[in-house]
Phi, psi and omega in degrees: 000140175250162140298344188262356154296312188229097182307317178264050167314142174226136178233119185249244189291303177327336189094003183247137160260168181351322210266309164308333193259326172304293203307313175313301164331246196309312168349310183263019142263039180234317168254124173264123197248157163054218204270020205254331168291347170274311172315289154329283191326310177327301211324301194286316201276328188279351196246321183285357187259326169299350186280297182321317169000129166058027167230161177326304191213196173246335186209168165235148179225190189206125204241167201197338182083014171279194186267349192258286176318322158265008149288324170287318175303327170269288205307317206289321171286353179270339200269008175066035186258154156253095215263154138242132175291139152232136177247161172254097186256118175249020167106016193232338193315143172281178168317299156346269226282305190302305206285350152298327174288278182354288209295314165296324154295329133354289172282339147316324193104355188259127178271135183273117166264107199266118184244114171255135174311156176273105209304311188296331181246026159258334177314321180326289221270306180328288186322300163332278213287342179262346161301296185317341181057019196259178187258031158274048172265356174296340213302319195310295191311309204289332178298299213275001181251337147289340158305290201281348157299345180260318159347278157333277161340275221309321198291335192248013180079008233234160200226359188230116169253119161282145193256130147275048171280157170190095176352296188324319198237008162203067169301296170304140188222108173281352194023299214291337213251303198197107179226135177142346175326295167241049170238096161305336215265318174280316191297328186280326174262341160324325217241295180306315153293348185239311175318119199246000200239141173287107211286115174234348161262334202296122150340125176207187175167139179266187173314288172329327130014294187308303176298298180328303166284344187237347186262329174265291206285344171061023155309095184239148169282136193208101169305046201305003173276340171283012167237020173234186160267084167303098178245121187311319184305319185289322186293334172303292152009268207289341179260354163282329191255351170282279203255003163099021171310170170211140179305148151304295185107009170199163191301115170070031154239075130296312187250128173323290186277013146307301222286309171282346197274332169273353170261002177231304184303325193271251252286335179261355177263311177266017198007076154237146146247088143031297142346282179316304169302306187299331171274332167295310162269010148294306164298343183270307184290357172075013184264016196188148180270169168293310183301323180298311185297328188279314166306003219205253166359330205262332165294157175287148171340303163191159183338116187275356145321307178284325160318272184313348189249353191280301186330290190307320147008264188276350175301315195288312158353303176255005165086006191283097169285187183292314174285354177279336186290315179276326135358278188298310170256038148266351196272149183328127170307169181249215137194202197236326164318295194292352155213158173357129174193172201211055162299324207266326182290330190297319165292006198266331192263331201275352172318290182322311197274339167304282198323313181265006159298305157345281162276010143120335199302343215179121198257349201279000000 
């Protein structure tokens, strides 16, 4: 980690910084190990299955076809769960991805329930975010696949959304990098100023929601990677050689446009990489040394061939000629400060919820 990635880097007399002593901090209520994580999960797995009793299903998770995701999809049939998948298709799946999503619910056993975007108004919001010039452009896809997961309960009935999230190997949190997940108030105004086409369909949700889903609807989220001994390279392991996955050769290049925006868009416009977290908290989780991550760093993001058939890709895609694309990453950097946002409530609830993570109050 730098300062010109993170301006409030804090490092201290010790050599570790803010980010480190934060991933030191929250671990143990967050990640549960061995054999105490087992116990709890029986805990977790025997109450979702009573919940579940006489319905199609039990839990809902949610797949991208990616390696985190389709780990949850192999724990949960092995754990004697009845999962429905639901995916979010935003116009980007790579070849890859479909044929992994497919193929592996398949050999599982699992039904897929599919929500394809409405094309015109998720190109908009795309657009939007890359006008707004800040380095959220991911945000759009992750707001609208936590909506339809919530969705996804009420409709199937079901009290459980399984997370393939998991603390040990993603652990950082930046504002600086990527803000805006579940705040509607920044996405919605981010789309009002830049935006021309009307969100009437896009998956959304407000704060207030929030209450709705877990205080009415008794909806809970369950971070079932944060209750094994995860390690990624096994789990790659183990879901290539049980249901046939096959690697990206990279984190999220599942999605075409994941697959550039963090390997082109951040690091040459916003000098962020990616990386730099993703590789940190491997080495924080004891799964990856410092040198192999800096020997890793020291390659470009991906293949810059593939980097350049991508640009042209996704410039036609989004209607983009080369001087408006180029246009866009010469223009002033941004933040999500500079327009409309619910930051300050939004840091108010995840305080609250570390804090009732903390005291045992809250599992997800």
């Amino acid at each position: 980690m730098t300062a010109r990635a993170d301006p409030a880097l804090e490092v201290d007399g010790r050599g570790l910084c803010n980010h480190c002593r934060r991933y030191d901090r929250l671990l143990p209520a967050r990640v549960l190990e061995g054999e105490r994580g087992r116990i709890e999960l029986e805990k977790r797995v025997a109450a979702i299955k009573r919940a579940g009793r006489g319905r199609d299903y039990d839990c809902v998770i949610g797949v991208s076809g990616g390696a985190d995701s389709t780990y949850v999809a192999y724990l949960t049939k092995e754990l004697g769960l009845r999962p429905v998948a639901v995916h979010f298709d935003n116009g980007w799946n790579s070849a890859l991805a479909v044929s992994n999503i497919h193929g592996v619910l398949e050999r599982l056993g699992i039904d897929l329930d599919t929500c394809v975007v409405d094309w015109p108004e998720f190109r908009d919001l795309q657009l939007a975010f890359l006008r707004a010039s800040t380095p959220d452009g991911e945000v759009p896809t992750d707001h609208a696949i936590q909506a339809l997961l919530w969705r996804s309960a009420a409709k199937f009935e079901v009290k459980t959304v399984i997370s393939g999230m998991n603390f040990r190997t993603e652990a950082l949190s930046l504002p600086a990098w990527s803000y805006g997940h579940s705040d509607w108030r920044y996405i919605k105004g981010v789309h009002t100023r830049f935006g021309t086409v009307p969100l009437r369909t896009y998956p959304h949700y407000r704060l207030e929601y929030l209450l709705y889903v877990n205080a009415i609807r008794r909806i809970r989220s369950l971070s079932i990677l944060n209750y094994v001994d995860y390690d990624k390279a096994d789990a790659a392991h183990i879901i290539a050689d049980k249901v046939g996955w096959k690697d990206y050769g990279g984190k999220h290049h599942e999605s075409i446009y994941t697959r550039f925006f963090q390997g082109y868009i951040l690091p040459r416009k916003f000098h962020i990489d990616k990386r730099v977290g993703q590789l940190s908290d491997l080495i924080n989780s004891g799964q990856l040394s410092r040198p192999a991550a800096l020997a890793e760093l020291s390659l470009p993001p991906y293949d810059p061939k593939l980097q350049e058939t991508d640009r042209v890709y996704v410039g036609k895609k989004l209607g983009l000629t080369r001087h408006q694309f180029d246009a866009m990453m010469a223009a002033p950097i941004k933040s999500f400060h500079d327009y409309d946002n619910s930051y300050r409530r939004v840091q108010v609830l995840r305080r609250t919820v570390d804090s009732l993570r903390g005291r045992g109050l809250y599992d997800a």
